[in-house]
MDTraj code that builds the backbone (N, CA, C; nanometers):
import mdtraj as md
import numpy as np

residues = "UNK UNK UNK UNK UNK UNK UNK UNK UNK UNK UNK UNK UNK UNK UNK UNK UNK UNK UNK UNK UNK UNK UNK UNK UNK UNK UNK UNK UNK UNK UNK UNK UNK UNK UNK UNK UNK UNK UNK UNK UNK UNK UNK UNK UNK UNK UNK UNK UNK UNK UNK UNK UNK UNK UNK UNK UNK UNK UNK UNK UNK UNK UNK UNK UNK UNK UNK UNK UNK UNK UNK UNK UNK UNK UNK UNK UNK UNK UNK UNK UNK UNK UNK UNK UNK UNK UNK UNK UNK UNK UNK UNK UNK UNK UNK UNK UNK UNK UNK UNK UNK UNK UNK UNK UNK UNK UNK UNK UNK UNK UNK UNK UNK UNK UNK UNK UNK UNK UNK UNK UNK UNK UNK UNK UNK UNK UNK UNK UNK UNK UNK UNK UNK UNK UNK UNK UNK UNK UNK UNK UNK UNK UNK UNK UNK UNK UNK UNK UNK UNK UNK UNK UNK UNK UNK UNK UNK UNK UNK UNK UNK UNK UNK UNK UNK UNK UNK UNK UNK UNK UNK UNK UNK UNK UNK UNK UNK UNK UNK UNK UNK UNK UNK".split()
xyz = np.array([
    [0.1203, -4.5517, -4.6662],
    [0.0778, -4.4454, -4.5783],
    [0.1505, -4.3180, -4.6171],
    [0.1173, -4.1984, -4.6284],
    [0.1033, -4.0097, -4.6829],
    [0.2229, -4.0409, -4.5359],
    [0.3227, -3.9380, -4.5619],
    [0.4153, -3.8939, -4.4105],
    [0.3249, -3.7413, -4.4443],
    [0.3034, -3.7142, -4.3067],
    [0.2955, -3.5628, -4.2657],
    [0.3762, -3.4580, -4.2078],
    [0.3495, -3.3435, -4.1709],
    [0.4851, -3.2507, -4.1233],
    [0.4052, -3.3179, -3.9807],
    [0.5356, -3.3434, -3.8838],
    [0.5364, -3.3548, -3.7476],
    [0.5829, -3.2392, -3.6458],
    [0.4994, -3.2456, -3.6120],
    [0.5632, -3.1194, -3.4970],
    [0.6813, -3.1059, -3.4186],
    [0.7916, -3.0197, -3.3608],
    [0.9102, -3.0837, -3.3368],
    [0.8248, -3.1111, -3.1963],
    [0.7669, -3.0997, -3.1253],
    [0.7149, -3.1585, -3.0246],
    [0.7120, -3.3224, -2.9590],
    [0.6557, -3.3934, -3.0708],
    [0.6237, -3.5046, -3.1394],
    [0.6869, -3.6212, -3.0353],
    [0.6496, -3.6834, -2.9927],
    [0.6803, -3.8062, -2.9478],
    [0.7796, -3.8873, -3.0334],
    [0.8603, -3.9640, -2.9853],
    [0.9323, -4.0910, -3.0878],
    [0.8490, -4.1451, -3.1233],
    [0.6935, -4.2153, -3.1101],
    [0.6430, -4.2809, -3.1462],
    [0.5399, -4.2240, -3.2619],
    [0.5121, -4.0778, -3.2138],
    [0.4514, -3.9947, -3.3427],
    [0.5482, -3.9437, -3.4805],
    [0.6876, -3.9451, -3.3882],
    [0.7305, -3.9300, -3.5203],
    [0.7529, -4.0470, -3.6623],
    [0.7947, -4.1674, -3.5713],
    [0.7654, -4.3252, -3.6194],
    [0.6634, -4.3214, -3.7434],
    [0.5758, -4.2894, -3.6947],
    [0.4255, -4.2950, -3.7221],
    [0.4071, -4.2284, -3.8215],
    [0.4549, -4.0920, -3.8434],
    [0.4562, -4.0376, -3.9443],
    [0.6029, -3.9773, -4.0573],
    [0.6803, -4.0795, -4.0372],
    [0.8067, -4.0933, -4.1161],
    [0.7750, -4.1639, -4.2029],
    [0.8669, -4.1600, -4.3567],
    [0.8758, -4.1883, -4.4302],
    [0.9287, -4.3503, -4.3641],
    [0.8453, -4.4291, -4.5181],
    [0.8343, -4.5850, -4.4490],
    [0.9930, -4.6185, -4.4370],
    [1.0461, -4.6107, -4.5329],
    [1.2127, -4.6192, -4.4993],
    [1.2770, -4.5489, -4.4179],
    [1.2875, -4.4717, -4.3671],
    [1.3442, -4.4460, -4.2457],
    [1.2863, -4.4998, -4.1312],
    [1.1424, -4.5336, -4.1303],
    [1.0731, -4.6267, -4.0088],
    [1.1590, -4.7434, -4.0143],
    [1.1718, -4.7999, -4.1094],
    [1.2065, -4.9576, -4.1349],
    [1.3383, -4.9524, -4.0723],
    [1.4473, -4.8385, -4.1493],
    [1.5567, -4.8457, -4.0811],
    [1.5730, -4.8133, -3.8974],
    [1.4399, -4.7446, -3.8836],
    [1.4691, -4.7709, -3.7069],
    [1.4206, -4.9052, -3.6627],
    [1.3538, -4.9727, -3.7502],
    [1.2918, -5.0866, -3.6858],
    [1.4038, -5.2355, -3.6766],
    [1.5001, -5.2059, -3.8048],
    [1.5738, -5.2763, -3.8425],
    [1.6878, -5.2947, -3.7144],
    [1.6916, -5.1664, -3.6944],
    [1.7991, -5.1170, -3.5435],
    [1.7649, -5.2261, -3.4183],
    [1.6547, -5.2876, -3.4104],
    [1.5730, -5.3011, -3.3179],
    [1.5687, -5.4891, -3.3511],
    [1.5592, -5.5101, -3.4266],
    [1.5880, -5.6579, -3.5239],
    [1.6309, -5.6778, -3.6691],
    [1.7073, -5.7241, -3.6930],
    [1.7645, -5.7133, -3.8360],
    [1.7085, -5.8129, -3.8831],
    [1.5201, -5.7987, -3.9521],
    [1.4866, -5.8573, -4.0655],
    [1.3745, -5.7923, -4.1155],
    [1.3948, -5.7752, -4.2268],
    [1.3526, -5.6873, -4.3179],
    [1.1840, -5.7803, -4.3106],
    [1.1121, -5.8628, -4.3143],
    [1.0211, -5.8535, -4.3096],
    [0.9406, -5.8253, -4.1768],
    [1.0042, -5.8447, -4.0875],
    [0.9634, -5.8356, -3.9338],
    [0.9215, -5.6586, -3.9575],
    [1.0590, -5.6120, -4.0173],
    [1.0374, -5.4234, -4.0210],
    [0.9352, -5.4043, -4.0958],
    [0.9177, -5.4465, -4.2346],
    [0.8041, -5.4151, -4.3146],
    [0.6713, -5.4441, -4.2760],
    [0.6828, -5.5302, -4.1969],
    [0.5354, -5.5640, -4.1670],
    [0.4437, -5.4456, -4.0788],
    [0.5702, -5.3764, -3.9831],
    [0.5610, -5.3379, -3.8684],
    [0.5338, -5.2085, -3.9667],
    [0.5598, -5.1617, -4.0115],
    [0.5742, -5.0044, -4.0918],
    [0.4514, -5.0066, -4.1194],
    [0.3955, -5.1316, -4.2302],
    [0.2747, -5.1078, -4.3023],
    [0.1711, -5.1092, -4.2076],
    [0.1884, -5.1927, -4.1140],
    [0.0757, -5.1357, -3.9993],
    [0.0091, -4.9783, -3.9374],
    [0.1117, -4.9418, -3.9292],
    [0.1094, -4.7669, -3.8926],
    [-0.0008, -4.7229, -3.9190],
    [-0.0513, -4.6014, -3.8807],
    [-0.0035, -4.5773, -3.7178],
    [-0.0518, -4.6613, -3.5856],
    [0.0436, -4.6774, -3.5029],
    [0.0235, -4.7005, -3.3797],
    [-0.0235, -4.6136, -3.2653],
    [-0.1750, -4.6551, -3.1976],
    [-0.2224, -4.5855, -3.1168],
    [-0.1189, -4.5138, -3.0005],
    [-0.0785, -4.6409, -2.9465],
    [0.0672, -4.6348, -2.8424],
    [0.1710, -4.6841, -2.8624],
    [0.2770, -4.7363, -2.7468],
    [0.3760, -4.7722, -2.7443],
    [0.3024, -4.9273, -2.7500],
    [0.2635, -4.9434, -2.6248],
    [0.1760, -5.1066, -2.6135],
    [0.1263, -5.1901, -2.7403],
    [0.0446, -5.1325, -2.8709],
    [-0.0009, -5.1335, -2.9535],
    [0.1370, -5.1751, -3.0400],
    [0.2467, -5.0866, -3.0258],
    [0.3190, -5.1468, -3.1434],
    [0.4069, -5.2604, -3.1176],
    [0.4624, -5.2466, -2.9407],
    [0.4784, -5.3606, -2.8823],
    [0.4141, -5.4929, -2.9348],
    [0.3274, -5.4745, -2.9157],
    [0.2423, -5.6477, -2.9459],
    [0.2274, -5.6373, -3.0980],
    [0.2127, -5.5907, -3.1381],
    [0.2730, -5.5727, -3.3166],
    [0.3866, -5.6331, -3.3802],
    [0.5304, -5.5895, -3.2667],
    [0.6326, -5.6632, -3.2521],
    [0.6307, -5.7683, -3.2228],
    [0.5849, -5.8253, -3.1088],
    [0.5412, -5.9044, -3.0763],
    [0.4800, -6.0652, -3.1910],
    [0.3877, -6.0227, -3.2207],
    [0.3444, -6.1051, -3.3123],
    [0.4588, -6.0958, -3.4016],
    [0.4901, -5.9883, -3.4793],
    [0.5550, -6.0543, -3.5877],
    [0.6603, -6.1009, -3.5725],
    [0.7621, -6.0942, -3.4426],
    [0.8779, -6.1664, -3.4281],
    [0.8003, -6.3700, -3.4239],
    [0.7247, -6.3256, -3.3514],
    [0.6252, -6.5190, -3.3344],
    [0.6017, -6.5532, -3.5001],
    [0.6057, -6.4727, -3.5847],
    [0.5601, -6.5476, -3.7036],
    [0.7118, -6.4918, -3.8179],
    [0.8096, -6.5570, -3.7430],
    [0.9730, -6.5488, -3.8383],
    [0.9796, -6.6786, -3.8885],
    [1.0053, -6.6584, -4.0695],
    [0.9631, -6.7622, -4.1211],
    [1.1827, -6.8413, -4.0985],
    [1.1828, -6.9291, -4.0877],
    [1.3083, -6.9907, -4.0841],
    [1.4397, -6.9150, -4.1265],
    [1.4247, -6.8537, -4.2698],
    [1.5267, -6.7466, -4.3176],
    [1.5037, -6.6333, -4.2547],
    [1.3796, -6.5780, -4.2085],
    [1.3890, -6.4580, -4.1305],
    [1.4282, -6.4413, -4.0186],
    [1.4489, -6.5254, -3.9786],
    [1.5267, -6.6100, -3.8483],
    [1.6627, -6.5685, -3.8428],
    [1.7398, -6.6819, -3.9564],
    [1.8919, -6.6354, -4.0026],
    [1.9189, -6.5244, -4.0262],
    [1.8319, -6.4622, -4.1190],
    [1.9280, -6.3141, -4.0990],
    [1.8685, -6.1936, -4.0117],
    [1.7962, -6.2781, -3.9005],
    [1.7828, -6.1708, -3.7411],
    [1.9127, -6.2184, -3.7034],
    [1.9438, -6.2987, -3.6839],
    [2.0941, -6.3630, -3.5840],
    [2.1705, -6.3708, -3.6755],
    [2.2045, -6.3424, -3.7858],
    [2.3048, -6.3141, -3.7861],
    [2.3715, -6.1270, -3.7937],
    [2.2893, -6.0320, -3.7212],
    [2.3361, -5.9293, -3.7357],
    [2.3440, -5.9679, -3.5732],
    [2.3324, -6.0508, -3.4527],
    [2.3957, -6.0365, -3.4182],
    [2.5356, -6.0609, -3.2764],
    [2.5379, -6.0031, -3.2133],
    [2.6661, -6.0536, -3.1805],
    [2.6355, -6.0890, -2.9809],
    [2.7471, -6.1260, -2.9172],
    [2.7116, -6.1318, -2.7583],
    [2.7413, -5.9901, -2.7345],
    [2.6768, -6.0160, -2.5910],
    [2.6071, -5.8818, -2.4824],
    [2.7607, -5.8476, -2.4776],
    [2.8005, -5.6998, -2.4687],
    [2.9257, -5.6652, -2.4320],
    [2.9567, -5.6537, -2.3013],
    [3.0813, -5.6688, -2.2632],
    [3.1107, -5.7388, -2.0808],
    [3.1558, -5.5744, -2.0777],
    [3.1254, -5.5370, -1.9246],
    [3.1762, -5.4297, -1.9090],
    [3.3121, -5.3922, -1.9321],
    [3.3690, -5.2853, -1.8781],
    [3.5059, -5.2930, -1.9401],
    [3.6387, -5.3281, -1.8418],
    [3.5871, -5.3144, -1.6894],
    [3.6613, -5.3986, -1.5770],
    [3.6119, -5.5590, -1.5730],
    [3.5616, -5.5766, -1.6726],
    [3.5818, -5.7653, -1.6277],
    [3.7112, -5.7993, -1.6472],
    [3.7589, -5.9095, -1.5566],
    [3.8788, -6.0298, -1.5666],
    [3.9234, -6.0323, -1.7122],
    [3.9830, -6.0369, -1.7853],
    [4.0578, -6.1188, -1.8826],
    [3.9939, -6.2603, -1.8655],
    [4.0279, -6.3583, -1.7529],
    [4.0022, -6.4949, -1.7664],
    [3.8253, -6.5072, -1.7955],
    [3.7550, -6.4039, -1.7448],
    [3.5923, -6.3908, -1.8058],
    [3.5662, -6.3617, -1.9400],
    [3.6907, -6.2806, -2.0009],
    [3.6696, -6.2670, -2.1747],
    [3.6872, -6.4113, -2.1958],
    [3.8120, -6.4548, -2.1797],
    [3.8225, -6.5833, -2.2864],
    [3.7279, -6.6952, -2.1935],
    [3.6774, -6.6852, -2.0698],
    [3.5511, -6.8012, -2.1105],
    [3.4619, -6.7511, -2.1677],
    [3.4391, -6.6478, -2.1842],
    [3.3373, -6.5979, -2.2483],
    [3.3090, -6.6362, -2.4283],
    [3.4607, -6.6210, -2.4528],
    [3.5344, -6.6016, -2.6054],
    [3.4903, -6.7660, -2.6280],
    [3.5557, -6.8498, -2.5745],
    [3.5445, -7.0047, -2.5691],
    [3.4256, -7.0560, -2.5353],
    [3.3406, -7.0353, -2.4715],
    [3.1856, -7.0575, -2.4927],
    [3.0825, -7.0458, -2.5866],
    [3.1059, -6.8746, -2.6331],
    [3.0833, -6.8308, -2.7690],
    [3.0938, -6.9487, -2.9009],
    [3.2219, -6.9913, -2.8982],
    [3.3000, -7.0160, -3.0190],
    [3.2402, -7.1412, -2.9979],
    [3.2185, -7.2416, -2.8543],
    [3.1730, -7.3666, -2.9264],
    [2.9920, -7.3451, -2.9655],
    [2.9230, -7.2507, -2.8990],
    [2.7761, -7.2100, -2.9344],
    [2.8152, -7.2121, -3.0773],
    [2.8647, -7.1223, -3.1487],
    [2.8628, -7.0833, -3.2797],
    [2.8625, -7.1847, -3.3750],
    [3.0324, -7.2591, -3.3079],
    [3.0440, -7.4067, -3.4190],
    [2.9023, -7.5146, -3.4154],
    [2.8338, -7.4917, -3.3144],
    [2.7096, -7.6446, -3.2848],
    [2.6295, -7.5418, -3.3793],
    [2.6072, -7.4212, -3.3144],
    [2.4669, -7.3939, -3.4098],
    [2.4390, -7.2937, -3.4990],
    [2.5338, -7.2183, -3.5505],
    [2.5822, -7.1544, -3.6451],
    [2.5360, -7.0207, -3.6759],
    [2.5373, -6.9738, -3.5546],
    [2.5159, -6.8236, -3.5351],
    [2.5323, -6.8156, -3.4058],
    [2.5371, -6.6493, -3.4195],
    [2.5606, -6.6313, -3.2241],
    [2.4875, -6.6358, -3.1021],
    [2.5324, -6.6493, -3.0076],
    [2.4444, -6.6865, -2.8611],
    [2.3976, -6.5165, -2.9166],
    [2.2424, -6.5448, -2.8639],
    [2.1973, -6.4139, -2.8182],
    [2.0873, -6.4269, -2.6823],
    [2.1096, -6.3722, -2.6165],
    [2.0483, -6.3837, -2.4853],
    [1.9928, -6.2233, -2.4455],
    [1.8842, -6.1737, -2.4090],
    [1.8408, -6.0797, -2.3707],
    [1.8291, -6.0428, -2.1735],
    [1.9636, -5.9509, -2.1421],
    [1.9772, -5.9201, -2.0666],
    [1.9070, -5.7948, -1.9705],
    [1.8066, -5.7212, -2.0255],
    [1.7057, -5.6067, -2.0093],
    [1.6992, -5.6086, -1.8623],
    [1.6409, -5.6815, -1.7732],
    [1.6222, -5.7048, -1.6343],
    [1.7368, -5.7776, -1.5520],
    [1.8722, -5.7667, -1.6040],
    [1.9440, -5.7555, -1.4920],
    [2.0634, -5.6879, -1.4635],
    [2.0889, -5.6559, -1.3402],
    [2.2095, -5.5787, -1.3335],
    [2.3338, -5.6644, -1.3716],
    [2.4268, -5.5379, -1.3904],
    [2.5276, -5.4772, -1.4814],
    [2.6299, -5.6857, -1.4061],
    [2.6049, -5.6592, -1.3015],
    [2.7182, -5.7105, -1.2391],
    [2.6705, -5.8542, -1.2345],
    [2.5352, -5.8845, -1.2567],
    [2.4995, -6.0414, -1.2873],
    [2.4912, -6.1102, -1.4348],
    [2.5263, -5.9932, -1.5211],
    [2.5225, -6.0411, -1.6711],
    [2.6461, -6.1474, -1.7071],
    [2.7207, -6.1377, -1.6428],
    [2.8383, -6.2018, -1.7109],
    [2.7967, -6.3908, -1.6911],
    [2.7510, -6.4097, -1.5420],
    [2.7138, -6.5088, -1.4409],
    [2.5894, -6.6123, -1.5684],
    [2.5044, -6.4896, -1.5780],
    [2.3671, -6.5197, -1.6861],
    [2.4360, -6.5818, -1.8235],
    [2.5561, -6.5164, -1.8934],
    [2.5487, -6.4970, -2.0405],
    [2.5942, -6.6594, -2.0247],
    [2.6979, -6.6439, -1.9361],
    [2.7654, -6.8135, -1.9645],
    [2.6745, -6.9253, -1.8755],
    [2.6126, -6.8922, -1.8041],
    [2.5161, -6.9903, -1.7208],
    [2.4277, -7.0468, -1.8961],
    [2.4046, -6.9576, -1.9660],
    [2.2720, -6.9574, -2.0708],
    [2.3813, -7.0485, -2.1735],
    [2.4831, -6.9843, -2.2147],
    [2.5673, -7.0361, -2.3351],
    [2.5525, -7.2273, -2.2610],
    [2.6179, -7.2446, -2.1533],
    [2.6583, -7.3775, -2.1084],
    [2.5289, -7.4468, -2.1493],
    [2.4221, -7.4040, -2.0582],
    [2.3119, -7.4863, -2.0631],
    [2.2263, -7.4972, -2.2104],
    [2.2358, -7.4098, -2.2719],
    [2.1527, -7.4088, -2.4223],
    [2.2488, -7.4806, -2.5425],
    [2.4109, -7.5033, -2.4847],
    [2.4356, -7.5840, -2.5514],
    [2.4123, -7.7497, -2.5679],
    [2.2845, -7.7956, -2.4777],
    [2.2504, -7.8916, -2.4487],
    [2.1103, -7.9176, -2.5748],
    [2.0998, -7.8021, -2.5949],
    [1.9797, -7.8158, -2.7096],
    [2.0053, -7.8791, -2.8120],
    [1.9221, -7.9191, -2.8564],
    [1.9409, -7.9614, -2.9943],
    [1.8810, -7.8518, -3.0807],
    [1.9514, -7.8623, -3.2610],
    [1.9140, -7.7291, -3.2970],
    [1.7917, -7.6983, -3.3436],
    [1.7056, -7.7676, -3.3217],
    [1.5593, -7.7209, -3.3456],
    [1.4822, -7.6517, -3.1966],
    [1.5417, -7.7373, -3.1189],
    [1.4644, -7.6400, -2.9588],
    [1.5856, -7.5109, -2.9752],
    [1.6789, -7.5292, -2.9971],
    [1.7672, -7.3570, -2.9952],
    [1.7138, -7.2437, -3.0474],
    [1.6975, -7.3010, -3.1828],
    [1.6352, -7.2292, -3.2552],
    [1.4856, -7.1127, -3.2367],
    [1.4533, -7.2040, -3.1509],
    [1.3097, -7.1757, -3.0613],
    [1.3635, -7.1337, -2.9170],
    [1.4609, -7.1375, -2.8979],
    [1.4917, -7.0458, -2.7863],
    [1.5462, -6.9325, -2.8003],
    [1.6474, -6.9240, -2.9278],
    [1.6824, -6.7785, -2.9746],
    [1.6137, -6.7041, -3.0317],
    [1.4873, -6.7546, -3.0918],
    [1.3770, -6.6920, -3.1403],
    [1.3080, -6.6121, -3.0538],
    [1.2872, -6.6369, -2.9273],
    [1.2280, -6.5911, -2.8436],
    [1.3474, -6.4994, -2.7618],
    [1.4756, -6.5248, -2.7304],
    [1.5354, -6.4022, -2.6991],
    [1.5519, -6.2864, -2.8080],
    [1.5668, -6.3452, -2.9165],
    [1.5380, -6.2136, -3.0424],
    [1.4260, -6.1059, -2.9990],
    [1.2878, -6.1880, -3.0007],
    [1.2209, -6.1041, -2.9767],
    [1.2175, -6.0609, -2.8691],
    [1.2538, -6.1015, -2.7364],
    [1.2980, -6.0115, -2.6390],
    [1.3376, -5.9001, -2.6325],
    [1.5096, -5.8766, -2.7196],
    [1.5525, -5.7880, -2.7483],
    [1.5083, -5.6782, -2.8324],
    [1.4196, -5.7448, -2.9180],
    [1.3133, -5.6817, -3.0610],
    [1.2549, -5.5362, -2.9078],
    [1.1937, -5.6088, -2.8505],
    [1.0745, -5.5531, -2.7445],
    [1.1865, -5.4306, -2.7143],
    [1.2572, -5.4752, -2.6058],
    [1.3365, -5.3979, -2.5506],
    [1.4160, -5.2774, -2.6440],
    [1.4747, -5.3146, -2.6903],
    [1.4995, -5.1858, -2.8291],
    [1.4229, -5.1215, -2.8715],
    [1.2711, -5.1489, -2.9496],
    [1.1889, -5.0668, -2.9472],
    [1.1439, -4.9889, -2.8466],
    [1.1544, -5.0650, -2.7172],
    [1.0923, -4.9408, -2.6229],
    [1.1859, -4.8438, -2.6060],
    [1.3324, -4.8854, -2.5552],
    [1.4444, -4.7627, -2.6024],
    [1.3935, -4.6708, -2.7216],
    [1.4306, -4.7130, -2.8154],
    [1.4262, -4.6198, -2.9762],
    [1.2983, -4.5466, -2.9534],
    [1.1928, -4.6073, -2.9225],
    [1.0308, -4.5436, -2.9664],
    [0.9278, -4.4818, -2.8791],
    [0.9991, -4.5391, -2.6592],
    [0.9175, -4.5148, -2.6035],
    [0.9937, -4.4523, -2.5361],
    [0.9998, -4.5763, -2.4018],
    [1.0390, -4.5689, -2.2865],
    [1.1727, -4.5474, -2.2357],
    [1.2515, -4.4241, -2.3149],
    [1.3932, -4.4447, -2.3177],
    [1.4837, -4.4006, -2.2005],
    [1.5894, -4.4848, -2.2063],
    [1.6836, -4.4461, -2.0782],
    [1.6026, -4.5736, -1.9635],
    [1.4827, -4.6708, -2.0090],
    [1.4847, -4.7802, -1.9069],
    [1.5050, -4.8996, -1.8731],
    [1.5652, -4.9062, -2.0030],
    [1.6780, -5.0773, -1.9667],
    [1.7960, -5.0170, -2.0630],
    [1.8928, -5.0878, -2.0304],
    [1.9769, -5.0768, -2.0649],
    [2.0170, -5.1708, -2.1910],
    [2.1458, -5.1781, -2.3049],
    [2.1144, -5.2274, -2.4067],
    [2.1864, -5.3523, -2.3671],
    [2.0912, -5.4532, -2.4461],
    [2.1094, -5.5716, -2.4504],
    [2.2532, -5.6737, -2.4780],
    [2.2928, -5.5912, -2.5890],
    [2.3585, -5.6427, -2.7058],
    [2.4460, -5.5549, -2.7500],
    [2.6205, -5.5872, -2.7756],
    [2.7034, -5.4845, -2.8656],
    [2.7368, -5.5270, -2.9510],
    [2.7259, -5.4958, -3.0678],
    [2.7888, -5.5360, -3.1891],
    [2.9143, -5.4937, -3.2549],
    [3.0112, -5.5898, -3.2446],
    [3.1327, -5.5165, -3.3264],
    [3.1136, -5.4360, -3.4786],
    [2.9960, -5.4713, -3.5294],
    [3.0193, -5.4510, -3.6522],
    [2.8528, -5.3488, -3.6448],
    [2.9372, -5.2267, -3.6663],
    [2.8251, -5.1150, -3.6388],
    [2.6991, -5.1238, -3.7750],
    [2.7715, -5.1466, -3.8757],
    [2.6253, -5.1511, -3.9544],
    [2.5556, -5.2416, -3.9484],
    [2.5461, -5.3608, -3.8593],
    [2.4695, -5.4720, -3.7970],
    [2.3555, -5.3705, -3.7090],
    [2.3928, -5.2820, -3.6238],
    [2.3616, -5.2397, -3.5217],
    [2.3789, -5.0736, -3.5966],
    [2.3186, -5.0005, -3.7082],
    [2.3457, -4.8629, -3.6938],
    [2.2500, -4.7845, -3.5750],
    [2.2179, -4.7091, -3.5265],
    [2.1852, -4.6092, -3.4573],
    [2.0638, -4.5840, -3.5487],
    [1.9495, -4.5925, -3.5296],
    [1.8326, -4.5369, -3.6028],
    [1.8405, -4.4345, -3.5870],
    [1.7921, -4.3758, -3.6983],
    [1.7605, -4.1936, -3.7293],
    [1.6699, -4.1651, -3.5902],
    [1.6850, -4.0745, -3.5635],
    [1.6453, -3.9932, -3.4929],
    [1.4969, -3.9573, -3.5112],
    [1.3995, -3.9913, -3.5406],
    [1.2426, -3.9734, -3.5382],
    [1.1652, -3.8832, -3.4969],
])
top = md.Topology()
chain = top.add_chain()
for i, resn in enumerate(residues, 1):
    res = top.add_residue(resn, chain, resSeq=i)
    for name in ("N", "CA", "C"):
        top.add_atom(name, md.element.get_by_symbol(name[0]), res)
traj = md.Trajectory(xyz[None], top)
């Protein structure tokens, strides 16, 4: 797809639309870290709406081939606890984490979008306890589907609907998580 001059007017989603495919990819990447999930999504362009690219996302997070999988999770990391939680809530937190990781060899990711600030902590370890009951083929299929949760939710931040959920996920390691260009 030709990029055109965009108006500074321009919507996030018009500018998307008409950015150079690599810088699309790198906002898309922001949003899920796998390079075919992003490429797919680019070559589609343009998107009528937000909805349109949603379910775009959509599908292509449903069709992550096993490795595209691994390296979505592994960019990335658990939801960050506010900054007045307990100490004794980090390290269950820390120690929950750590046995998720050792059983299934990447990190809990859980998509927190719809709830408040003050029930996330309750959720992250309610989810860690109980999903460590999976075995790793249903996990797998359950983190798949919070991926794309988060996929959703980030894009609507980055592309739409911004300022209406709050972010999911912090990553210690910022180039896991850079900040997409500005669109």
């Amino acid at each position: 797809m030709q990029t055109r001059a965009t108006p500074a007017t321009a919507t996030p989603l018009e500018r998307f639309n008409t950015a150079p495919a690599e810088e699309a990819a790198r906002t898309l990447l922001a949003c899920l870290n796998s390079h075919a999930w992003a490429h797919r999504l680019v070559a589609h362009r343009p998107y009528p709406d937000l909805t349109a690219l949603l379910a775009a996302a959509d599908e292509a997070a449903y069709d992550l081939s096993p490795d595209d999988l691994t390296e979505a999770l592994a960019a990335e990391a658990l939801p960050a606890l506010p900054e007045d939680t307990y100490a004794a809530a980090h390290t269950a937190l820390s120690a929950a984490a750590a046995a998720y990781e050792s059983r299934f060899g990447h990190a809990f990711v859980i998509c927190l979008d719809d709830l408040k600030a003050n029930e996330a902590l309750d959720h992250v370890l309610a989810g860690i306890r109980s999903r460590l009951a999976n075995d790793p083929e249903e996990e797998r299929l359950v983190a798949s589907e919070e991926l794309r949760r988060l996929a959703h939710g980030r894009v609507c931040r980055h592309l739409g609907a911004r300022g209406t959920a709050r972010p999911a996920t912090h990553s210690p390691h910022p180039a896991n998580h850079p900040e997409p260009p500005l669109l």
